[in-house]
C-alpha positions, 0 to 999 in steps of 0.5 A: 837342615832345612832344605827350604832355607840357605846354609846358615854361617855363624860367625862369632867376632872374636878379639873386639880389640883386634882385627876381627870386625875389619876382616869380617866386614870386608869379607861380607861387602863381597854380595855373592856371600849372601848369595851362596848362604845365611851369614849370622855375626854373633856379636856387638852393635856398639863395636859394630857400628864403631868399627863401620865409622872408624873404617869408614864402611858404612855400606855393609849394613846387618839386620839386627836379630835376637836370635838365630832363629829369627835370621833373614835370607839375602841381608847379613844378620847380627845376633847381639851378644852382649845385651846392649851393654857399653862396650869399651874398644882398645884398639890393639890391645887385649883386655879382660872387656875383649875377653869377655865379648869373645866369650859371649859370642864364642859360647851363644854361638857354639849352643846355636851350633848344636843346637841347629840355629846356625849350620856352621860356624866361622870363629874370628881369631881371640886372644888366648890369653885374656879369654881365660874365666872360669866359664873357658879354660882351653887353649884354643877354640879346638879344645873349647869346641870338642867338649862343647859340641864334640858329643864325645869325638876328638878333635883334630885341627887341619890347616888347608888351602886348595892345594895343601892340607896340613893336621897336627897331632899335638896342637897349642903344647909347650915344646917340653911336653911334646916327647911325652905327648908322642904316642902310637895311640895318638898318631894311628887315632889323629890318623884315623881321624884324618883320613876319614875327614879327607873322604868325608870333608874334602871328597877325597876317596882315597887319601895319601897321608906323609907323617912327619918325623920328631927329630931333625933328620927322622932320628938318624936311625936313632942317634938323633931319637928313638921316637921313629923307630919305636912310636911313629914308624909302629904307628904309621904300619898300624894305620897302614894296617887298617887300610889308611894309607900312610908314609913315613915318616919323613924328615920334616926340614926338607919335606916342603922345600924339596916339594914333596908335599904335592904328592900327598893329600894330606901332611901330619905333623907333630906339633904345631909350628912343624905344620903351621911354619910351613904351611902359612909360608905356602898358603900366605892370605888363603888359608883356613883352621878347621876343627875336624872329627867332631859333628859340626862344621868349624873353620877360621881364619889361619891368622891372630889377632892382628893387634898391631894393624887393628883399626888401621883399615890394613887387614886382609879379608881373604882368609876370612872370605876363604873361612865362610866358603870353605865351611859351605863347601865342606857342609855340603860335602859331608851332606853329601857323603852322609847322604850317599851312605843312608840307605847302603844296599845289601849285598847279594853273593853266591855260595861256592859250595853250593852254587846258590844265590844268597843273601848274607849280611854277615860275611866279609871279604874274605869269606870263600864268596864272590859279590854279585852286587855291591 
């Protein structure tokens, strides 16, 4: 990143026919965004200025730009997507046209991405349906994002507000295949993941993880279930064993009505609607989607598309609002906590045996030494 210029948000428009240009809008209306940052719309002029007139918003100007490259500080920017081609709007309704536009966004957004045009992206919600082409065939934009910009990482997708952070091991599966998808593997990888986010994205130095159980009441010591016994419990001792500090598994139908989500700083659930049900009860307007484990910067808003209020000037920006700070606040701390590890200093240590001040890179912890400096 250029130190000399603002953060630079991508925000793609998602779901022309949903909710998506309102939110985003709104959301830049509040001045002290491009205050804090450089925010880019990957969209459409025409749906632009469509949505301005039918929400009666003409105060949120954009400068529009070609490319990212060409973005100015202190004004919001639209980068045309869609080459000035007509764009037809159908309020609350998805259609092959609204697919296309998220595509097109979703994708000169992503390549900007990588690219280091935009420093974090901002995704508007799509439909995960009409969205399908041969150019996009993911569930959602977790999976889309990990082959385009994951370089080879996984992904793992964190729902959070200020006071709660909520991650799933299995993400948009049917509830038939979640047993098979169950692995020791995959929780001590999601685990891993996890925890390293927690330090390097939210600055947390040592993270406690509550795993969630599969089965109602954590299998009832098997009667209800096998997989406690034999794949989350092993796998959550193995983490254990690497130093993440993770318990479990808990019985996911009390945890977060008994309260006993306070005292972790993270949750992972199993699938989807066991993390997300609770949580949206609790974060309600304030909550953010974030793709973690990959080498950039993702988040969204926690809400769809919004179909049956779109156009009606009834959505709430908050969230959307919550997005753009939250991928600034998390930018800046993985700048941080990269920086701080750049240039580790060797360390120095005394040789028992010898009582002799050396320097010795290859040992560890547990070698007969004591640190001098660390």
């Amino acid at each position: 990143m250029n130190l000399n210029r603002k953060i630079r948000v991508g925000i793609s428009h998602g779901d022309i026919n949903g909710i998506g240009y309102e939110v985003i809008m709104k959301a830049l209306e509040d001045a002290t965004i491009t205050e804090l940052c450089t925010p880019i719309v990957y969209g459409s002029a025409k749906a632009l200025a469509y949505y301005r007139k039918a929400l009666e918003m003409p105060s949120v100007d954009f400068s529009l730009i070609q490319r990212a490259a060409d973005a100015k500080d202190g004004v919001n920017n639209l980068v045309e997507v869609m080459g000035g081609e007509e764009v037809k709007i159908d309020l609350g309704t998805p259609t092959e046209a609204s697919g296309k536009a998220a595509l097109a966004a979703l994708e000169r957004a992503a390549d900007d991405l990588r690219n280091g045009f935009i420093d974090v992206l901002v995704t508007a919600p799509i439909n995960k349906d009409c969205i399908q082409s041969d150019e996009f065939h993911f569930p959602g934009h977790t999976e889309f994002l990990e082959q385009r910009v994951g370089e080879g990482n996984k992904a793992l997708m964190i729902l959070f507000n200020t006071s709660l952070r909520v991650a799933l091991v299995t993400t948009h599966l049917p509830i038939a295949k979640l047993p098979e998808a169950i692995t020791k593997k995959t929780i001590v990888d999601k685990l891993t993941i996890f925890d390293e986010s927690l330090r390097k994205d939210f600055n947390i130095i040592k993270p406690r993880i509550a795993v969630l159980s599969l089965n109602p009441h954590a299998g009832e010591n098997g009667m209800l279930g096998n997989e406690e016994k034999d794949i989350i419990a092993p796998a959550i001792e193995e983490a254990y064993d690497n130093k993440i500090l993770a318990f479990g598994p808990y019985a996911a139908d009390g945890f977060f009505g008994s309260g006993q989500h306070v005292h972790f700083d993270g949750v992972l659930a199993m699938y989807h609607d066991q993390g997300l049900a609770p949580f949206k009860t609790i974060a309600m307007d304030e909550g953010v989607n974030f793709t973690a484990g990959l080498p950039y910067v993702r988040t969204s808003p926690d809400h769809g598309t919004g179909y049956d209020i779109a156009g009606q000037n009834k959505a709430c920006e908050a969230s959307m609002r919550t997005a753009i700070y939250s991928a600034i606040d998390i930018f800046r701390s993985r700048t941080d906590y990269y920086e701080m590890r750049a240039n580790p200093l060797r360390r120095q240590y005394v040789d028992k045996s010898g009582d002799k001040e050396v320097l010795d890179l290859t040992k560890d912890d547990n070698d007969d030494t004591e640190i001098l400096n660390a």
